[in-house]
C-alpha positions in Angstrom: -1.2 -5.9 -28.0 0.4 -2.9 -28.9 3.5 -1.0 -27.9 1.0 1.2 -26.2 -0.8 -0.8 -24.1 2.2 -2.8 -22.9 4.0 0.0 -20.4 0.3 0.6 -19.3 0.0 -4.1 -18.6 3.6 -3.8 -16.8 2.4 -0.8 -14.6 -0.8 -2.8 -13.5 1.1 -5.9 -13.0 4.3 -3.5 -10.7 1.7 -2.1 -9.0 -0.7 -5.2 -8.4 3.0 -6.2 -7.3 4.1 -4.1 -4.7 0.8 -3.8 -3.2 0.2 -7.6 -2.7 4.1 -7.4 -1.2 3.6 -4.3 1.1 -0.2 -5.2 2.5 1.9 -9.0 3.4 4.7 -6.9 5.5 2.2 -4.9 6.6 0.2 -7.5 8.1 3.3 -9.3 9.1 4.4 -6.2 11.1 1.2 -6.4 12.9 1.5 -10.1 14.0 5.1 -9.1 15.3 3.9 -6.8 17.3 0.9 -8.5 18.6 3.3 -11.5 19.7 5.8 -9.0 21.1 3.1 -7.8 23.5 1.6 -11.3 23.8 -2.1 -9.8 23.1 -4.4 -9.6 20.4 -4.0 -6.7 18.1 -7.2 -5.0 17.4 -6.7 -1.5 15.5 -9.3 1.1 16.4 -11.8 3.4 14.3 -9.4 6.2 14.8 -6.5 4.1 13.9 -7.7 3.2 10.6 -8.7 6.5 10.0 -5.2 7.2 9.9 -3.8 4.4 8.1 -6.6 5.5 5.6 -5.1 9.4 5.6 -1.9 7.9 4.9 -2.6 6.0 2.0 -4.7 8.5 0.0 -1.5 10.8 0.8 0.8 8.3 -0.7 -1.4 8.1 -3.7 -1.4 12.1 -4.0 2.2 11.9 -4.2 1.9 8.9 -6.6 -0.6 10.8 -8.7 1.5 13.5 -9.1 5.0 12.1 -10.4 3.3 12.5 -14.0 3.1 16.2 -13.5 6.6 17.2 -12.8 8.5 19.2 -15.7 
C-alpha cells in the first residue's frame, strides 16, 4: 500500500467508524424514548422521510468540506 491509498483506508475505516457509533446512539435514543413513554415506537413514512432529508443534508455539508479555499 502506498502513501496514497492509506489517508484514503483511514478515512473509510473513521467513517465506517462513526457511523456504526452514531446509528447505535441513535437506535439507543429510540429505545429510551420508547420506555420513557412505555409504548412501542414505530416511526412513520413521514418521519423517515425526514430523518432521510436530514442525512442527505449532512452529507451535502460533508461533501463540501473539500471545496473550501
Amino acid at each position: 500500500m502506498n502513501q496514497s491509498d492509506s489517508w484514503k483506508t483511514k478515512t473509510l475505516l473513521m467513517g465506517g467508524i462513526l457511523g456504526l457509533i452514531s446509528g447505535l446512539l441513535a437506535a439507543f435514543l429510540l429505545i429510551q424514548k420508547s420506555q420513557q413513554s412505555e409504548k412501542n415506537m414505530s416511526i412513520s413514512p413521514g418521519d423517515g422521510v425526514k430523518v432521510g432529508l436530514g442525512v442527505l443534508g449532512l452529507l451535502k455539508l460533508i461533501s463540501d468540506l473539500g471545496e473550501r479555499n
